[in-house]
C-alpha positions as a Markdown table, in Angstrom:
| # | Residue | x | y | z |
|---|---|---|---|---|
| 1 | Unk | 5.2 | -38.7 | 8.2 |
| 2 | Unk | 3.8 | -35.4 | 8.1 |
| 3 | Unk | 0.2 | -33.7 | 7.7 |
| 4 | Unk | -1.5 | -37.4 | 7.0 |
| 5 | Unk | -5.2 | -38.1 | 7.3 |
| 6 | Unk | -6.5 | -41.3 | 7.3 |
| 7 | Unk | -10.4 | -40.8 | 6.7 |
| 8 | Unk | -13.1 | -43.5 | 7.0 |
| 9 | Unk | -11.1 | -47.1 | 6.1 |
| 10 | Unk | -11.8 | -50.5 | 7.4 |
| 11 | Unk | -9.2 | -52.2 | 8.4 |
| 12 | Unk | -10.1 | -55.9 | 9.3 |
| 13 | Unk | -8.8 | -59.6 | 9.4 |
| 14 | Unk | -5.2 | -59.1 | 9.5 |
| 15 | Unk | -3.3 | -62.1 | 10.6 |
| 16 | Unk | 0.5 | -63.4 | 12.2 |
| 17 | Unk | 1.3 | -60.4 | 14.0 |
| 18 | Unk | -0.7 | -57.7 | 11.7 |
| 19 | Unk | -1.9 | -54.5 | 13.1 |
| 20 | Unk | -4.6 | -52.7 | 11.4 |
| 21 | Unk | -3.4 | -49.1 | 11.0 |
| 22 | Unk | 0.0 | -48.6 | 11.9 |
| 23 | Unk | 2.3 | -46.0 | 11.5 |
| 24 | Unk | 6.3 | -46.6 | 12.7 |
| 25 | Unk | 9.5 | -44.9 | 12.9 |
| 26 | Unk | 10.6 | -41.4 | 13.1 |
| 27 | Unk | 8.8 | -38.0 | 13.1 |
| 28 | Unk | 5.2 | -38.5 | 13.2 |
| 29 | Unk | 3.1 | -34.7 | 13.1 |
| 30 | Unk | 0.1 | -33.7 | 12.2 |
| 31 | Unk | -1.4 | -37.0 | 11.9 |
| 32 | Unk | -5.4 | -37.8 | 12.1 |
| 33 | Unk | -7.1 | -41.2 | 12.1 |
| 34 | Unk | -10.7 | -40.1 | 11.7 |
| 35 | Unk | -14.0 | -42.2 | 11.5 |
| 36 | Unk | -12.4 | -45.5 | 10.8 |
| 37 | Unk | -13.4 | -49.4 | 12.0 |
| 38 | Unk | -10.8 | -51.5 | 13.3 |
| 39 | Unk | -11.4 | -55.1 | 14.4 |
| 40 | Unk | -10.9 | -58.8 | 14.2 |
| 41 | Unk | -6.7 | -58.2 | 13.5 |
| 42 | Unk | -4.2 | -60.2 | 15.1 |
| 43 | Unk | -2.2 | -57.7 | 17.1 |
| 44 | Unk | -3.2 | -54.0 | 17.3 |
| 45 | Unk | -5.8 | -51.8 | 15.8 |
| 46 | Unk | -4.3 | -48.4 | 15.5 |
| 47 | Unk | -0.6 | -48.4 | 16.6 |
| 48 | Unk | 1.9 | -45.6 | 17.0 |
| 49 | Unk | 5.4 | -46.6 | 17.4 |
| 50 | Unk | 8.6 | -45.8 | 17.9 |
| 51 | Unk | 9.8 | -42.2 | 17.2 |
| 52 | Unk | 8.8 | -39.2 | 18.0 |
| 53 | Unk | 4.9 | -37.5 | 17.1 |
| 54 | Unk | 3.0 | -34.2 | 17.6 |
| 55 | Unk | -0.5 | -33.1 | 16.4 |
| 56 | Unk | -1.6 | -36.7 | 16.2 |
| 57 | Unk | -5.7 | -36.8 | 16.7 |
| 58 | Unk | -8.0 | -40.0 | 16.5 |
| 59 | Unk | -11.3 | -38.7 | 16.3 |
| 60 | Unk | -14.5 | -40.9 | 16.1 |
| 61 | Unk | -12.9 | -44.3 | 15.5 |
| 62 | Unk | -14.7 | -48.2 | 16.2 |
| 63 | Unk | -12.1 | -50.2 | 17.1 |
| 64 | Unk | -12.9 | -53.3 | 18.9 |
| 65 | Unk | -12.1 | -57.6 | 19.0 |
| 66 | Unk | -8.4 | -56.8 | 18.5 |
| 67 | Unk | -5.7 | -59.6 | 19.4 |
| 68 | Unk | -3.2 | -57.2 | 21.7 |
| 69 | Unk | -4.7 | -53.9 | 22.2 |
| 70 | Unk | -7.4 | -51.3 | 20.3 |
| 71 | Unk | -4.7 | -48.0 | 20.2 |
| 72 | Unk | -1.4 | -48.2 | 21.2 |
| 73 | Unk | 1.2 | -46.2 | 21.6 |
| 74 | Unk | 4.6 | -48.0 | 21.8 |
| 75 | Unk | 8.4 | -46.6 | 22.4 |
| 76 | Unk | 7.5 | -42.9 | 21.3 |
| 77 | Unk | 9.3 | -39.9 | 22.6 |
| 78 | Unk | 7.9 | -36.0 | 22.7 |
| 79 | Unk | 4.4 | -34.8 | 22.7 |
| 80 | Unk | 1.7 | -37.0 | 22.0 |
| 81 | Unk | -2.5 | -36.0 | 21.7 |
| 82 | Unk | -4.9 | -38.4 | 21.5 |
């Protein structure tokens, strides 16, 4: 994925393993997760996994009442900004 913004979604209620924002596999640059609420999913709220990333920014984000964690970062290799 490159030069994605994800700007002011709610992400809620996702069940059996779900994450709320998630992006996987390979290159992940220029990324920004901006003004978003995240909450009440199974697993994660914002997720980052596997691969490699650069330029990633979360800016401004709710995320609360998750099942496994608010923002993680999983099995990523290079740079990473949050």
């Amino acid at each position: 994925m490159n030069t994605v913004l994800i700007d002011s979604v709610t992400s809620t209620g996702h069940t059996v393993g779900a994450r709320g924002i998630v992006i996987w596999n390979g290159l992940k640059e220029n990324i920004t997760i901006m003004d978003c609420h995240v909450y009440g999913n199974n697993c994660c709220g914002i997720e980052l996994q596997d691969g490699t990333a650069s330029g990633v920014s979360m800016i401004n984000n709710n995320v609360h009442d998750n099942g496994d964690n608010g923002i993680g970062i999983v099995g990523m290799q290079g740079p990473v900004r949050t």
